[in-house]
C-alpha positions, 0 to 999 in steps of 0.5 A: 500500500502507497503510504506517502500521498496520505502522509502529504495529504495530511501535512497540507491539511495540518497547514504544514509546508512540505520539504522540498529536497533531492527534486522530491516533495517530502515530509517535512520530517528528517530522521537523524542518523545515529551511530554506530548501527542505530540507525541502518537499513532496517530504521532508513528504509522504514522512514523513507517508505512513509515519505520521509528522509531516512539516514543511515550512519556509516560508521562501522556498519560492519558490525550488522554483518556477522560474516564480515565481523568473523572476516575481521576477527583476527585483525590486530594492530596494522596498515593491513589490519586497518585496510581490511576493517575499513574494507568491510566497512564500505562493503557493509554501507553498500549492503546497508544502502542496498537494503534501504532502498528495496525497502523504501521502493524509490519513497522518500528520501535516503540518505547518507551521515558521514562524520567528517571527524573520521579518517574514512570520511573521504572513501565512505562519501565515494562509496555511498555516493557510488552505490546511488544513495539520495543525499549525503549528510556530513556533520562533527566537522566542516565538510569544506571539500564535500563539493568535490569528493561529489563532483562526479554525482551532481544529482546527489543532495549534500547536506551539511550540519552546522549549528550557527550563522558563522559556519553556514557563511563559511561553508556557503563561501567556500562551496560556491568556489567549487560552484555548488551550494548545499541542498539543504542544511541542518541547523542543529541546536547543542542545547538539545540535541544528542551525541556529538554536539556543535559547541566548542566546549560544553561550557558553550552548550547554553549560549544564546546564539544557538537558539533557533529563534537566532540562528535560523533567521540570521541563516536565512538573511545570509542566504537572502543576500546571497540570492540562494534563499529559495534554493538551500532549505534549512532543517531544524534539529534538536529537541523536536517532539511534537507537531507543534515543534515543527510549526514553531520553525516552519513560522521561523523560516525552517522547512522542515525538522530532523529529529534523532532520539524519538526514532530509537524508540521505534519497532524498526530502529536497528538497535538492540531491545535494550538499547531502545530501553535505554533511551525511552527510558531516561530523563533529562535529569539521566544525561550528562553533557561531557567532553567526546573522545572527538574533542567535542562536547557530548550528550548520553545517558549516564549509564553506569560505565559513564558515570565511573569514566567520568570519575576517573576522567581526572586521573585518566586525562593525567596520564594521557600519552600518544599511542604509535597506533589505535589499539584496536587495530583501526584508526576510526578519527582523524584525531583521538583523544585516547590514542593521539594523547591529547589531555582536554580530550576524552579518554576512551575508545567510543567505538568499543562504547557505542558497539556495546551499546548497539548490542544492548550491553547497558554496563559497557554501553555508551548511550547518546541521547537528545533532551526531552521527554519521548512523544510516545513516553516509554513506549516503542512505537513503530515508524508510521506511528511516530510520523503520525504522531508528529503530523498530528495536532495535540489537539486533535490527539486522542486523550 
């Protein structure tokens, strides 16, 4: 059954304003991707098929492969090691993005996140790209050479995230030197949002020039005065919950919202049970804002595993020395606290943490988390219900 033209229906009806993106008008509703593995094929697709843009996270997908797991069991510290978990990788998006799009059956939207933090940054962009994915998505980090890595594939939306009017100039400027534009940018809020955040420092998470009512019209005023304002729509995303979040940035100017958390909490997220758990759980007064591994700041759940890191941080950040090599045979960002020896920087491997994670493992798990409370509280909810949800006026919400 077509789902999408009854979603668009609605969202006329609701007075909404669809996102127009990738030549395709869509749900005004962009699922965020998360990783490592929380958001692949199975949550992607699901969301693209109800007219929406599903993400999938490239970041060590591997990891929903039992046969390139078992392939990359014996790796140890090495270029070869490296080259070949880093091979399986690539061969896991191909797979991930092929099994997307038979789910969505050319619905919506899919795309691609890559960290720009990450060394395979440059080979996953190519890759997603070659595999034929919609739009690729690039945020921890200003994707400045983006434009050019997508040379060959002009019919491809790239996306980048950034979270104030200073970097969306920068981005912008530089983009048009290689003659192109973003399609779409995310604006994303730190005060809000989960994982890494777009703050220098967690001191910097509550600053005001973050707040949408901010950024979103001085964003828009740039882009007006560069003449592009019709052509780049801006995607509010974090602390979106409700139908009544996205009219708030629709009246501000924003086309749409990208949301992350509220999707965990779904039947088709391609987390563990426990995971999902985890999250739809926790309250605001469960997280904890900290400094990533990546140098950035963070937000996660305060597990038991974050709380002792945390305890340690002092001691551990003492005692940092730069390793010759990741010790766990591949180098997943470009810098690493941890194995680059820097002491403001996190002291923990977050591949390992967030693999814990992903398989449900709440001791060990690194469970990163946006703020406030869920649309459907504890309860996991399938995809088409979230959507609906979220499409839907609470006045018109059954009681």
């Amino acid at each position: 059954m077509d789902t999408m033209p009854d979603f668009l229906d609605l969202v006329r009806r609701s007075g909404l304003r669809p996102l127009q993106l990738g030549g395709r008008s869509l749900l005004p509703i962009v699922q965020g991707g998360m990783g490592v593995g929380v958001s692949a094929h199975r949550l992607a697709g699901s969301v693209a098929a109800m007219g929406a843009v599903g993400t999938i996270s490239s970041v060590d997908l591997r990891r929903h492969h039992p046969d390139l797991m078992e392939a990359t069991r014996d790796c140890r510290v090495g270029d070869e090691a490296k080259a070949r978990i880093n091979a399986a990788n690539l061969e896991a998006l191909r797979r991930e993005i092929a099994a997307a799009q038979a789910l969505a059956r050319g619905r919506g939207l899919l795309a691609v996140n890559v960290m720009r933090a990450v060394q395979a940054y440059a080979p996953s962009v190519s890759c997603a790209l070659e595999a034929g994915i919609d739009a690729v998505v690039v945020g921890a980090g200003l994707p400045l050479d983006l434009p050019e890595l997508a040379r060959e594939h002009p019919e491809a939306a790239l996306v980048p995230i950034l979270s104030d009017a200073r970097g969306v100039q920068l981005v912008v400027r530089k983009w048009e030197r290689r003659q192109r534009v973003p399609d779409a940018i995310v604006i994303e809020h730190p005060r809000w949002a989960g994982g890494h955040l777009g703050a220098a420092k967690v001191a910097d998470l509550q600053d005001e020039r973050f707040d949408f009512a901010n950024v979103v019209p001085q964003v828009l005023a740039f882009l007006r005065s560069a003449g592009l304002e019709r052509e780049v729509p801006l995607i509010a995303a974090g602390g979106i919950r409700r139908f009544e979040d996205i009219v708030r940035v629709q009246s501000m100017g924003a086309a749409a919202v990208q949301l992350g958390t509220p999707f965990v909490a779904t039947e088709e997220c391609d987390a563990d049970p426990a995971f999902k758990r985890v999250l739809a759980e926790a309250r605001d007064e469960d997280l904890v804002e900290f400094t990533s591994v990546a140098g950035l700041p963070a937000r996660a759940v305060r597990t038991q595993w974050l709380a002792n890191y945390l305890a340690a941080e002092p001691r551990l950040a003492a005692a940092t020395h730069r390793k010759p090599r990741c010790t766990l045979a591949f180098d997943c960002l470009a810098q690493c606290g941890l194995r680059d020896g820097l002491a403001g920087w996190g002291q923990f491997c977050i591949d390992t943490q967030l693999a814990a994670a992903l398989r449900g493992d709440v001791k060990k798990g690194l469970f990163f988390r946006g703020v406030g409370a869920l649309p459907f509280g504890t309860r996991i909810a399938s995809v088409r219900e979230l959507i609906e949800r979220l499409l839907t006026p609470a006045a018109a919400l059954p009681a």
